[in-house]
Structure formats: C-alpha cells, structure tokens
PDB file of N, CA, C and O in Angstrom:
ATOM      1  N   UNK A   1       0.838  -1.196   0.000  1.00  0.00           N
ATOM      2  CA  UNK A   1       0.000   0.000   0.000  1.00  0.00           C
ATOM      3  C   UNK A   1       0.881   1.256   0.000  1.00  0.00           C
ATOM      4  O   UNK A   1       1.834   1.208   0.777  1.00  0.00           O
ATOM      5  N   UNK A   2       0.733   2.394  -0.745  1.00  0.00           N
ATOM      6  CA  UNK A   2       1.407   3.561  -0.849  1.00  0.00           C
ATOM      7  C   UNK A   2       0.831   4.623  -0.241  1.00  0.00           C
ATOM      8  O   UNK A   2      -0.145   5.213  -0.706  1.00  0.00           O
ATOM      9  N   UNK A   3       1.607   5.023   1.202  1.00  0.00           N
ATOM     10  CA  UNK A   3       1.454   6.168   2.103  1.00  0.00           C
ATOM     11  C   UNK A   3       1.926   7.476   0.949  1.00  0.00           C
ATOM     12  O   UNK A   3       2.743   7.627   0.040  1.00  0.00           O
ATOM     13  N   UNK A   4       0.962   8.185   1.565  1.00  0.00           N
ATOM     14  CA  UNK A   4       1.543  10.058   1.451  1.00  0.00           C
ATOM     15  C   UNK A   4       2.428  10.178   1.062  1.00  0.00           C
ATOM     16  O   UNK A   4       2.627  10.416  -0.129  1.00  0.00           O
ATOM     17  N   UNK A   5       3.084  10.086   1.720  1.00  0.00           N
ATOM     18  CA  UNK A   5       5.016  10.495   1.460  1.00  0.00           C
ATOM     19  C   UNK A   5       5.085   9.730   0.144  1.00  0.00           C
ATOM     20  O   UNK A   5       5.304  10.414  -0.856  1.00  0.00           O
ATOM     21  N   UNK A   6       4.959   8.657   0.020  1.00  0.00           N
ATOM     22  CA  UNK A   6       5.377   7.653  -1.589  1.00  0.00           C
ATOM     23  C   UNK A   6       4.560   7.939  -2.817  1.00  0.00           C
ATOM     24  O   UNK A   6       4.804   7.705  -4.001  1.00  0.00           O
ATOM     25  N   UNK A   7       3.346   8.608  -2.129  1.00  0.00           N
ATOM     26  CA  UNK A   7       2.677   8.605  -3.513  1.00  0.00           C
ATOM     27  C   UNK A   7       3.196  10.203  -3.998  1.00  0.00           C
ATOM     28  O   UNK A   7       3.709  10.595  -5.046  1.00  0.00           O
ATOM     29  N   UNK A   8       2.837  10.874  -2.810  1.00  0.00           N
ATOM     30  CA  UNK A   8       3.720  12.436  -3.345  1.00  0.00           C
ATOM     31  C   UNK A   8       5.188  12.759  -3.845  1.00  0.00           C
ATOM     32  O   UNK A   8       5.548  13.800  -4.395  1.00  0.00           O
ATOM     33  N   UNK A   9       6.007  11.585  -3.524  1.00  0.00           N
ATOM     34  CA  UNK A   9       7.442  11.286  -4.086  1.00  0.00           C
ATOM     35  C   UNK A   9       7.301  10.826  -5.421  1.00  0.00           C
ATOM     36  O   UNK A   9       8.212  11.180  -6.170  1.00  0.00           O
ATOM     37  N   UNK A  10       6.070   9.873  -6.103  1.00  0.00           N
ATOM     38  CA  UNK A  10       6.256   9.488  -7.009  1.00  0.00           C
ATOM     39  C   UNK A  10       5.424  10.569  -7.597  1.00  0.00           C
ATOM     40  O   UNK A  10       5.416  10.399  -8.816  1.00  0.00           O
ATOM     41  N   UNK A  11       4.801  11.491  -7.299  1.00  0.00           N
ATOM     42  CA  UNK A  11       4.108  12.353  -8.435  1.00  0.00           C
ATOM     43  C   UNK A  11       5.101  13.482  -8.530  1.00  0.00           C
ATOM     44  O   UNK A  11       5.153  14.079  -9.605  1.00  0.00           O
ATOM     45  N   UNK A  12       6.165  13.980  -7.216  1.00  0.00           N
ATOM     46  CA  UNK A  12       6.960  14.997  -7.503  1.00  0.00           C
ATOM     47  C   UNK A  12       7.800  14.722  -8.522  1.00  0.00           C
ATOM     48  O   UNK A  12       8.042  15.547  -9.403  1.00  0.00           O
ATOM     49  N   UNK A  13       8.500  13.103  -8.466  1.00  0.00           N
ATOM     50  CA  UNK A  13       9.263  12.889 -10.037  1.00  0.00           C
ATOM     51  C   UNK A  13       8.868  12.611 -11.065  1.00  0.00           C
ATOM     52  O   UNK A  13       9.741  12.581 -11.933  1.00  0.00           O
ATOM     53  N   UNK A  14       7.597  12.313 -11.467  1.00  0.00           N
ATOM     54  CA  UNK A  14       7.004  12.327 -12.573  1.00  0.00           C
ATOM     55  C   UNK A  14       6.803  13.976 -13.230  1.00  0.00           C
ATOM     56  O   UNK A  14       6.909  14.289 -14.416  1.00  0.00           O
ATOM     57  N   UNK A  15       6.524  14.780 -12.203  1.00  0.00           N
ATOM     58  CA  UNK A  15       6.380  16.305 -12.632  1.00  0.00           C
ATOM     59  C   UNK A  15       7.879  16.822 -12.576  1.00  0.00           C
ATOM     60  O   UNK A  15       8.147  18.009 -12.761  1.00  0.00           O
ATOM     61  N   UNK A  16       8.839  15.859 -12.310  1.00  0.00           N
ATOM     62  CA  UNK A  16      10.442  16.117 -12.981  1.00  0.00           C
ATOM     63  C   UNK A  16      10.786  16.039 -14.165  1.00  0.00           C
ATOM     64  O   UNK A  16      11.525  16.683 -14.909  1.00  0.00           O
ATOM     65  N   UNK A  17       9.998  14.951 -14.261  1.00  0.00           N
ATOM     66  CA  UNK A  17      10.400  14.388 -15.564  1.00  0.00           C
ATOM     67  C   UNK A  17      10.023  15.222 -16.545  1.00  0.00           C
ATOM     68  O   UNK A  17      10.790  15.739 -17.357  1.00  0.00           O
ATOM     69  N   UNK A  18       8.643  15.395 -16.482  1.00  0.00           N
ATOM     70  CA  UNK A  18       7.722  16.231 -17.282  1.00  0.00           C
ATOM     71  C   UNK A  18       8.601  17.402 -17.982  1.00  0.00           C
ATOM     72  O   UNK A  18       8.846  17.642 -19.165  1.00  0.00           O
ATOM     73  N   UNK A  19       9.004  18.084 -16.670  1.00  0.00           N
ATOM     74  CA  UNK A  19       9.770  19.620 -16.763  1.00  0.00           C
ATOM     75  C   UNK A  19      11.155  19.278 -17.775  1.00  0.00           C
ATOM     76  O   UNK A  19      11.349  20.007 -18.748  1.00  0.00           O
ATOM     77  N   UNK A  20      12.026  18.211 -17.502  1.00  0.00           N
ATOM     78  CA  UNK A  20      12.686  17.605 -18.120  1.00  0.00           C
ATOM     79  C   UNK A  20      12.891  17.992 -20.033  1.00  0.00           C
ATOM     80  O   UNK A  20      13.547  18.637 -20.850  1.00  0.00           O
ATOM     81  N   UNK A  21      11.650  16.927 -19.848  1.00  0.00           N
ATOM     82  CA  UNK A  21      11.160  16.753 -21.146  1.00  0.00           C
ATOM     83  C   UNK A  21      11.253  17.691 -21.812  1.00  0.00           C
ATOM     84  O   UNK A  21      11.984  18.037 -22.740  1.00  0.00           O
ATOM     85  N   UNK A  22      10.258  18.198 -21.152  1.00  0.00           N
ATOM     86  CA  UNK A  22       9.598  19.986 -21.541  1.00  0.00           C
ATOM     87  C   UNK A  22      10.920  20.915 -22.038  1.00  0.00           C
ATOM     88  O   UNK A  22      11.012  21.527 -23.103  1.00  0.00           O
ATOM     89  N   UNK A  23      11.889  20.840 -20.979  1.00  0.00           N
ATOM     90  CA  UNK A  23      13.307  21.834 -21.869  1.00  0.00           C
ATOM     91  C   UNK A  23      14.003  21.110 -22.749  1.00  0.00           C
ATOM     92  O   UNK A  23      14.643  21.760 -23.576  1.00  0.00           O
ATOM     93  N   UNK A  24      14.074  19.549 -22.821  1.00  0.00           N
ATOM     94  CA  UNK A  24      14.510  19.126 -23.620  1.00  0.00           C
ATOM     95  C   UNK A  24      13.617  19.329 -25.350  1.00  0.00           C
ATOM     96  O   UNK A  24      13.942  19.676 -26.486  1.00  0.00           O
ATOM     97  N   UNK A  25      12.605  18.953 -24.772  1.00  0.00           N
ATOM     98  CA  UNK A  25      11.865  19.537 -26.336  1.00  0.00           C
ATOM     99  C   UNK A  25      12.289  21.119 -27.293  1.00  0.00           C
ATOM    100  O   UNK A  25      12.500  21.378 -28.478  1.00  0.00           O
ATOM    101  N   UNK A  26      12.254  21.931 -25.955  1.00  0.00           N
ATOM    102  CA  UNK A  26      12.663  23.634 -26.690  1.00  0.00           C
ATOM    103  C   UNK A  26      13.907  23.120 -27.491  1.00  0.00           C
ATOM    104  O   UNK A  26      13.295  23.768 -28.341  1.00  0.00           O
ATOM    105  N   UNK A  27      14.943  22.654 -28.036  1.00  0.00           N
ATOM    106  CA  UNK A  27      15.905  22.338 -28.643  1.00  0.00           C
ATOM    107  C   UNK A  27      15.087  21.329 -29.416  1.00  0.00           C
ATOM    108  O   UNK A  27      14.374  21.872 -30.260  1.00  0.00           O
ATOM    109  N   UNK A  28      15.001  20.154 -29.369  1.00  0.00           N
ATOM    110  CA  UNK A  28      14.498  18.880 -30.018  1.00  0.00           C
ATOM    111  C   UNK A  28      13.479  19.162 -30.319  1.00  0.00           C
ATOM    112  O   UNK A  28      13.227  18.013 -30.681  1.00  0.00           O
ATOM    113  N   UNK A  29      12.462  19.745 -30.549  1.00  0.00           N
ATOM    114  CA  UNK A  29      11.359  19.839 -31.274  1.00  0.00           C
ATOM    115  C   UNK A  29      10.815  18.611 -31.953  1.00  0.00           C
ATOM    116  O   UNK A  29       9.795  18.061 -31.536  1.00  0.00           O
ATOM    117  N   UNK A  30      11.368  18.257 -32.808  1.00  0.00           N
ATOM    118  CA  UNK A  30      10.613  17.076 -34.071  1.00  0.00           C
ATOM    119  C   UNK A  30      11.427  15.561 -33.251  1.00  0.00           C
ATOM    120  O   UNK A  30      11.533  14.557 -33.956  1.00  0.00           O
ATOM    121  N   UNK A  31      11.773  15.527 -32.287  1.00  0.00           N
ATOM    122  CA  UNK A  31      11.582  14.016 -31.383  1.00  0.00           C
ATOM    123  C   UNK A  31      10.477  13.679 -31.302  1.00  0.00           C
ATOM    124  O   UNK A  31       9.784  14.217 -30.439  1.00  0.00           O
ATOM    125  N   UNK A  32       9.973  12.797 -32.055  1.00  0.00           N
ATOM    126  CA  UNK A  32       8.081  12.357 -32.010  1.00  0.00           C
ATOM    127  C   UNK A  32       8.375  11.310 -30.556  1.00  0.00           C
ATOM    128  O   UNK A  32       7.498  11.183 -29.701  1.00  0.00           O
ATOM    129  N   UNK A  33       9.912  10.518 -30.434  1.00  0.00           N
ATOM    130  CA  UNK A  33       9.528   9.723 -28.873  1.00  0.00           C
ATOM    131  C   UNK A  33       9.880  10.621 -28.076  1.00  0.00           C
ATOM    132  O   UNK A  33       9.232  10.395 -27.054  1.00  0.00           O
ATOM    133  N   UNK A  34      10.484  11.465 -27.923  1.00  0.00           N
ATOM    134  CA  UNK A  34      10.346  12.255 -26.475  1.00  0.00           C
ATOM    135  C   UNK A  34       8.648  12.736 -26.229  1.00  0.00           C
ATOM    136  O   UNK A  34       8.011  12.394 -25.232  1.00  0.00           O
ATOM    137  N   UNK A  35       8.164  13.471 -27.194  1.00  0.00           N
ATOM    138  CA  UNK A  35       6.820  14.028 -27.204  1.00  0.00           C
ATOM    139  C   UNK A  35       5.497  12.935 -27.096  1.00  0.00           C
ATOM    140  O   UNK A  35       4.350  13.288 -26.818  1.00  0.00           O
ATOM    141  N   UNK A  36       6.058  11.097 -27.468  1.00  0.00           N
ATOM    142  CA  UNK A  36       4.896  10.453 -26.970  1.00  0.00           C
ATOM    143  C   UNK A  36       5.304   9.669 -25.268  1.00  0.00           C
ATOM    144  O   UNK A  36       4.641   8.824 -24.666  1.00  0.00           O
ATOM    145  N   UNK A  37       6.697  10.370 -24.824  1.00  0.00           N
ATOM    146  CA  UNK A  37       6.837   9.622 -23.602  1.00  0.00           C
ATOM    147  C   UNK A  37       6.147  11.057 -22.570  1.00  0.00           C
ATOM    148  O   UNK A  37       5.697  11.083 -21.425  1.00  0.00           O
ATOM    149  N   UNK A  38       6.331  12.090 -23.581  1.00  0.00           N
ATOM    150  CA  UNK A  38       5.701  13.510 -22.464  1.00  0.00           C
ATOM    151  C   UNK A  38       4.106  13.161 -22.357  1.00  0.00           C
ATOM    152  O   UNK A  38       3.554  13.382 -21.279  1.00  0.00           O
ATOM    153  N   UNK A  39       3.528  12.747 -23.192  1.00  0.00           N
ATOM    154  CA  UNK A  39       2.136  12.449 -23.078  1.00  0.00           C
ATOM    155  C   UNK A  39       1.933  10.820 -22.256  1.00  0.00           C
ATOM    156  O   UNK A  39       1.284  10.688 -21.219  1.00  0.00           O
ATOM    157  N   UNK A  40       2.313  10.203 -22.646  1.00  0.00           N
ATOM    158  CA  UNK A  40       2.154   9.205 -21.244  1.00  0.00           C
ATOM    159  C   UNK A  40       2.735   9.570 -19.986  1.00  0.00           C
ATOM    160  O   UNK A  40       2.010   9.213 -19.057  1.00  0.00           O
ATOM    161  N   UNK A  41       4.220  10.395 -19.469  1.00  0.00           N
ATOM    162  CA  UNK A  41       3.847  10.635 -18.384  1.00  0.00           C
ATOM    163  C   UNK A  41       2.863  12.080 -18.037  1.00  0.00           C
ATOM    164  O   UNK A  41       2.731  12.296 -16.832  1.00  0.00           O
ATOM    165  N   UNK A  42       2.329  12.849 -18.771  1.00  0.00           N
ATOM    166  CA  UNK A  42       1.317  13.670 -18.187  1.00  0.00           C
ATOM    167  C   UNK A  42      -0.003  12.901 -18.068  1.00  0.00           C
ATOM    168  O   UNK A  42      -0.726  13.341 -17.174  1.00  0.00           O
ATOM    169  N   UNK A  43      -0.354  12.152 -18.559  1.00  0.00           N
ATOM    170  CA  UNK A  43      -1.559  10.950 -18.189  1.00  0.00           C
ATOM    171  C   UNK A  43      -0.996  10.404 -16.429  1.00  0.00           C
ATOM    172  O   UNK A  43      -1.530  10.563 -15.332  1.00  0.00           O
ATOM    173  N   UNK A  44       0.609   9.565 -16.945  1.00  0.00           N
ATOM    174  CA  UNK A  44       0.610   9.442 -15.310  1.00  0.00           C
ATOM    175  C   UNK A  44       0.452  10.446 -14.194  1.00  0.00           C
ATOM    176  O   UNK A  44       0.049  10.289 -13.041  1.00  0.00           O
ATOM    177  N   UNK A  45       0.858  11.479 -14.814  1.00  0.00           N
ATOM    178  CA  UNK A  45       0.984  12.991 -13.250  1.00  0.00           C
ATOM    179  C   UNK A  45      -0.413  13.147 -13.188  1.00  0.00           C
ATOM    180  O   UNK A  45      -0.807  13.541 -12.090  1.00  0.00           O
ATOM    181  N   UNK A  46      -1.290  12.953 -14.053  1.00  0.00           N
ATOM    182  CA  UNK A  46      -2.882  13.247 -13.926  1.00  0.00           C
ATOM    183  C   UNK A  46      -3.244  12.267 -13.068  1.00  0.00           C
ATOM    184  O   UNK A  46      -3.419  12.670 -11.919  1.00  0.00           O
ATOM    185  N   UNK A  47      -3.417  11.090 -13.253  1.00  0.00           N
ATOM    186  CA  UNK A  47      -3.638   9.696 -12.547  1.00  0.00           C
ATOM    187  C   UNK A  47      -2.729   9.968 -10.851  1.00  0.00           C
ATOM    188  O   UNK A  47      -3.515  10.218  -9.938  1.00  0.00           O
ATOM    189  N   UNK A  48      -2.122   9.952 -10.688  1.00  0.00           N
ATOM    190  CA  UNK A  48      -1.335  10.318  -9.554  1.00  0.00           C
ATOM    191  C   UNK A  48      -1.938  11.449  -8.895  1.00  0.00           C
ATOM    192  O   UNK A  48      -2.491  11.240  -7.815  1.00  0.00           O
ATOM    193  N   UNK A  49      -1.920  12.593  -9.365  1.00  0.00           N
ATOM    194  CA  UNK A  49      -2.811  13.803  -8.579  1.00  0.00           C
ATOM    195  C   UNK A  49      -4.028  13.454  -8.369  1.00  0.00           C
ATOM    196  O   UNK A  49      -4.499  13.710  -7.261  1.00  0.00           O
ATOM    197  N   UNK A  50      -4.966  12.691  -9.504  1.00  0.00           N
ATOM    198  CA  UNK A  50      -6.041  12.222  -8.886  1.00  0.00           C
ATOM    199  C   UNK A  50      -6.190  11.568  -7.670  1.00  0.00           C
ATOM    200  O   UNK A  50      -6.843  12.044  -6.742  1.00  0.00           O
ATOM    201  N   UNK A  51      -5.502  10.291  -7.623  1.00  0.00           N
ATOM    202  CA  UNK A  51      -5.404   9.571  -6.782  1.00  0.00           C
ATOM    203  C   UNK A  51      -4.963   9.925  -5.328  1.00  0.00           C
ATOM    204  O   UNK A  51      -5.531   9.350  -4.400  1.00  0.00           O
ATOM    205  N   UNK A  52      -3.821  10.991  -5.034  1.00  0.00           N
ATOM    206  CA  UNK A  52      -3.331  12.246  -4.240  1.00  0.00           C
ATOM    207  C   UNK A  52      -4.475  12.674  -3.381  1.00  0.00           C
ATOM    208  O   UNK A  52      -4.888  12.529  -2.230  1.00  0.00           O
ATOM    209  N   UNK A  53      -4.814  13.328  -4.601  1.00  0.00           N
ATOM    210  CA  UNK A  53      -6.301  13.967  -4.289  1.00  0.00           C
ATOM    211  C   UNK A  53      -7.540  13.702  -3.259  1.00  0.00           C
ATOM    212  O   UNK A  53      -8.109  14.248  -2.314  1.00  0.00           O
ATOM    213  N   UNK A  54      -7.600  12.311  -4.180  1.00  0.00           N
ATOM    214  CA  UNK A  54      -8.958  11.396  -3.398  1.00  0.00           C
ATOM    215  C   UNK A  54      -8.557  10.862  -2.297  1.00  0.00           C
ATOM    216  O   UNK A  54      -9.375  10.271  -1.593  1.00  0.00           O
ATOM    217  N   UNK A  55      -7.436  10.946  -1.984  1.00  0.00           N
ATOM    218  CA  UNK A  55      -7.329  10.042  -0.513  1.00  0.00           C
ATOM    219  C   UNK A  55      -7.004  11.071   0.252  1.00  0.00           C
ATOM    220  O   UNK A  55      -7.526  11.084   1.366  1.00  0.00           O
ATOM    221  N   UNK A  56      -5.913  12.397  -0.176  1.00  0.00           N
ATOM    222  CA  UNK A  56      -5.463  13.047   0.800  1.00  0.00           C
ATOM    223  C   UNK A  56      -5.730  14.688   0.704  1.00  0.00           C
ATOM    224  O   UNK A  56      -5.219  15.599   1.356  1.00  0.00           O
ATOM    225  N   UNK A  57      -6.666  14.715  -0.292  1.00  0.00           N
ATOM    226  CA  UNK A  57      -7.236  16.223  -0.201  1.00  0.00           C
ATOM    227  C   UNK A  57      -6.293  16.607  -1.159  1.00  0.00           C
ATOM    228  O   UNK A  57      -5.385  15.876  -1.558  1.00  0.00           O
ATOM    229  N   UNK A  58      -6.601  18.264  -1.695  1.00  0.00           N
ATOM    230  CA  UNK A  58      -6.087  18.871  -2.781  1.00  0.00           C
ATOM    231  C   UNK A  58      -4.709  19.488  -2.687  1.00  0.00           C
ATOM    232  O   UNK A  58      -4.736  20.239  -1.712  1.00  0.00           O
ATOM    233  N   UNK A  59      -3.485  19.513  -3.274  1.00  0.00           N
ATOM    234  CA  UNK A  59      -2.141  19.786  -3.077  1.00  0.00           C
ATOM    235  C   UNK A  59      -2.555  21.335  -3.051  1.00  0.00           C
ATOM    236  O   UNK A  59      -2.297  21.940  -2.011  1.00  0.00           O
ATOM    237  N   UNK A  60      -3.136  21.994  -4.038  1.00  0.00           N
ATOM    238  CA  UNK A  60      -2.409  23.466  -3.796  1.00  0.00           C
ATOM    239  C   UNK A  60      -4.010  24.116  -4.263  1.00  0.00           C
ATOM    240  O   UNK A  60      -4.584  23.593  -5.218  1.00  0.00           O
ATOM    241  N   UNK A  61      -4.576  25.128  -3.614  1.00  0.00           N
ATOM    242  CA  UNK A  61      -5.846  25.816  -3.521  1.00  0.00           C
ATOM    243  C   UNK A  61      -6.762  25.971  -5.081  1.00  0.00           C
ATOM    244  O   UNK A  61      -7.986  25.863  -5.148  1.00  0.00           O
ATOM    245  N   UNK A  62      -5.746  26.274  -6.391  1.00  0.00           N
ATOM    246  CA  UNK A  62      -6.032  25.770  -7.278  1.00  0.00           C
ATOM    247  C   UNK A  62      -6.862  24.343  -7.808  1.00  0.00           C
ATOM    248  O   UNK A  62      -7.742  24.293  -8.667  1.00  0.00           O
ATOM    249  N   UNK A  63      -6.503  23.639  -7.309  1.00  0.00           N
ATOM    250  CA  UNK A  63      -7.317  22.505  -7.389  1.00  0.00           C
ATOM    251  C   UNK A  63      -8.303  22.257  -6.342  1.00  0.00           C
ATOM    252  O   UNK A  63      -8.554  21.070  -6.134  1.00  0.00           O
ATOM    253  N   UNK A  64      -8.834  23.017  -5.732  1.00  0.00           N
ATOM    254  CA  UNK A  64     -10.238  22.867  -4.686  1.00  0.00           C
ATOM    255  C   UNK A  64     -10.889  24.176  -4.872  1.00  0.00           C
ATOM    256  O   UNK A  64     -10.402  25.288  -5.070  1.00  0.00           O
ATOM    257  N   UNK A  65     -11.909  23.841  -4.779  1.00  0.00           N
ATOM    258  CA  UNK A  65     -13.287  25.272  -5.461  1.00  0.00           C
ATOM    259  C   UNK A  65     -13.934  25.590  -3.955  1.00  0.00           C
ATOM    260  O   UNK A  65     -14.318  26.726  -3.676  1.00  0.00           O
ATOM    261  N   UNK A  66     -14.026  24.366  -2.915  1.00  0.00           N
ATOM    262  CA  UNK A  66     -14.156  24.723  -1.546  1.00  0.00           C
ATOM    263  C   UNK A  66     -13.293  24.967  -0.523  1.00  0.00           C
ATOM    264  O   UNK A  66     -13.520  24.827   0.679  1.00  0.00           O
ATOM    265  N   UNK A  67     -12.047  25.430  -1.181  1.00  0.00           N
ATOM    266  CA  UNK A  67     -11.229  25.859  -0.029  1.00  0.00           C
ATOM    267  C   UNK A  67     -10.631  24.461   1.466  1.00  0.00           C
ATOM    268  O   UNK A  67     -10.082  24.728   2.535  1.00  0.00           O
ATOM    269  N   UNK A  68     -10.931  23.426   1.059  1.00  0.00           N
ATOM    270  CA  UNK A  68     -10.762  22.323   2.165  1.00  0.00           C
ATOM    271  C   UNK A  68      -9.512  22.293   2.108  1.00  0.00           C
ATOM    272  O   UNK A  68      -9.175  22.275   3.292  1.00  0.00           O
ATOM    273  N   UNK A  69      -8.381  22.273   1.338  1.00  0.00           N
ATOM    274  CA  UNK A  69      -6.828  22.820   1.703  1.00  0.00           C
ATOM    275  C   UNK A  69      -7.017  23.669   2.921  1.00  0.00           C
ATOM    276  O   UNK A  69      -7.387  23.037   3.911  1.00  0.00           O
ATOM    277  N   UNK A  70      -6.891  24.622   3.034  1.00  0.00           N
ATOM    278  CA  UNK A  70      -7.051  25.090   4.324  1.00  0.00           C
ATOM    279  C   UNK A  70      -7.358  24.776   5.638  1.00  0.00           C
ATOM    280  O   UNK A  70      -6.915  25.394   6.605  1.00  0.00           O
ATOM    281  N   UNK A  71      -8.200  23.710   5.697  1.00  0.00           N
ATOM    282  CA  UNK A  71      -8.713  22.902   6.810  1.00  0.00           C
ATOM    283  C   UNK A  71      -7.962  21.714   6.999  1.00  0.00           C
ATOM    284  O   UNK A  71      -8.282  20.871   7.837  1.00  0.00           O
ATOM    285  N   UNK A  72      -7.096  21.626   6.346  1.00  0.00           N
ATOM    286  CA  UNK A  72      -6.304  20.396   6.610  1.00  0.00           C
ATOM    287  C   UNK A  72      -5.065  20.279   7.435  1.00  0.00           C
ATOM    288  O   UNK A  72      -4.334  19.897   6.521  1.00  0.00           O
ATOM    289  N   UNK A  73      -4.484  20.310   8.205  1.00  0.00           N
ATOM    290  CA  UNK A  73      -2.964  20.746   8.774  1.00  0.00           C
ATOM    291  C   UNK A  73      -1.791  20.055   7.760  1.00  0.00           C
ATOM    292  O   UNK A  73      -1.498  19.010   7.179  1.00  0.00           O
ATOM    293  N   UNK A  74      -1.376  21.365   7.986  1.00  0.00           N
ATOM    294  CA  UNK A  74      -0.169  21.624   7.225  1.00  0.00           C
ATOM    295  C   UNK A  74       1.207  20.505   7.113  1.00  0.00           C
ATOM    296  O   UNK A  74       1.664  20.132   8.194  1.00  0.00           O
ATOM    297  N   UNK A  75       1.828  20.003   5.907  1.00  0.00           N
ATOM    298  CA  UNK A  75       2.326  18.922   6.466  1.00  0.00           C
ATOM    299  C   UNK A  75       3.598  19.171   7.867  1.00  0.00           C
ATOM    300  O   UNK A  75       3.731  18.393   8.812  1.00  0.00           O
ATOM    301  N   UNK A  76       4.244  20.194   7.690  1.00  0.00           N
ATOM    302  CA  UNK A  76       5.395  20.128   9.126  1.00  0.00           C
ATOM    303  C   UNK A  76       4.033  20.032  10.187  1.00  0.00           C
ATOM    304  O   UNK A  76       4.485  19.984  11.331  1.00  0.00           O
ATOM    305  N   UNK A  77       3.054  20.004  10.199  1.00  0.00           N
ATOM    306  CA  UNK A  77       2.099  20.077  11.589  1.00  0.00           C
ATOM    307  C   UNK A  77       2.394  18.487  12.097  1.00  0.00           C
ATOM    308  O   UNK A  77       2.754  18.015  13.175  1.00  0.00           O
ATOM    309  N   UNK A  78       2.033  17.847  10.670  1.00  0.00           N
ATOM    310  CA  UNK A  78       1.730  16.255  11.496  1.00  0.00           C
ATOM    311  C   UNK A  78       3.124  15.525  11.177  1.00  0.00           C
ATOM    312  O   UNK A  78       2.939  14.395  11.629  1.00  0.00           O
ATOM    313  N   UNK A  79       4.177  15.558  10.742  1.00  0.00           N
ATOM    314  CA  UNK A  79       5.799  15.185   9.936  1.00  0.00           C
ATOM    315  C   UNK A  79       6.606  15.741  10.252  1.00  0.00           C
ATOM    316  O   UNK A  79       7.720  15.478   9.800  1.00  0.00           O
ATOM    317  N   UNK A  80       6.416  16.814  11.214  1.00  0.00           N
ATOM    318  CA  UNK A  80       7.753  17.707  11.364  1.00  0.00           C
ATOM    319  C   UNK A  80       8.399  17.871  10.556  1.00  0.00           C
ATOM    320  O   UNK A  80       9.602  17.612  10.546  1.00  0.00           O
ATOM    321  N   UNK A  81       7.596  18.464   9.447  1.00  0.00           N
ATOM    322  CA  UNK A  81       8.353  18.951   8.217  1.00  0.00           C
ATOM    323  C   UNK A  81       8.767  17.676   7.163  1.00  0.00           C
ATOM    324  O   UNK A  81       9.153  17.922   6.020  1.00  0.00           O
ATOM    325  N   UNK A  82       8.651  16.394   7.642  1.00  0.00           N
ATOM    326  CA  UNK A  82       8.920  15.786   6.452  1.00  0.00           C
ATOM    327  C   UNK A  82       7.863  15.696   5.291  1.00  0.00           C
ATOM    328  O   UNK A  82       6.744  15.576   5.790  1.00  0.00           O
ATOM    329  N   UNK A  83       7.822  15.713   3.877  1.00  0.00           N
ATOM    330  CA  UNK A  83       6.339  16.047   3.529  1.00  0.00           C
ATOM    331  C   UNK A  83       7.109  15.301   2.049  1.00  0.00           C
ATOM    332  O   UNK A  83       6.449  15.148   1.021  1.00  0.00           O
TER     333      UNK A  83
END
C-alpha cells in the first residue's frame, strides 16, 4: 500500500520528468519519442494527482473550489516537516 510520502514522491518525479522533457523539447522539437513519452507521463501525473487527491485532499488551492486545503494541517504540523 502507498502512504503520502510515496505517492507524493512518485508524483513529484514524474512532474520532474515532465519539466525535463519539456526543456529538452525547446531544442528537439521534431523528437516524435520524447513528445509520446511527455504524453504518457502527463496521463501518469494526472492519474497520480487524482489519486493524491482522493485520498489526501487537494495539493495546492487551485485545485479545490471549496477551499478544504485550508482545513487540513499543514504537512510540518503532522511530519515535522517531512512532507
């Protein structure tokens, strides 16, 4: 089973990768496999934030329309900062 910490570790490096990609493309442009591995992992970072989401509430206020980020304690509250 994947706690907090593992699932947010694996979505922070997938949104590495992403960024990655992303400057590698500004040069490479016409790489058709870099540009179909950027679209499978933005499917994974989607799938992952979902999943984030549904179990542990919304990462950043942007993604909640009711404000429940706010009501949640902060991660150094319950981790002493590990997050």
């Amino acid at each position: 089973m994947i706690n907090t910490k593992n699932l947010k570790h694996r979505l922070m490096a997938v949104r590495f990768a992403l960024w990655d990609l992303h400057l590698y493309t500004d040069t490479h442009g016409c790489d058709c496999e870099t540009r179909k591995l950027t679209e499978t992992l933005r499917r994974q970072c989607d799938e992952l934030l979902k999943e984030y989401e549904c179990k542990y509430g919304p990462l950043t206020s942007m993604n909640d329309e009711d404000c429940t980020w706010a009501e949640t304690p902060f991660p150094w509250v319950n981790c002493g900062g590990d997050f």
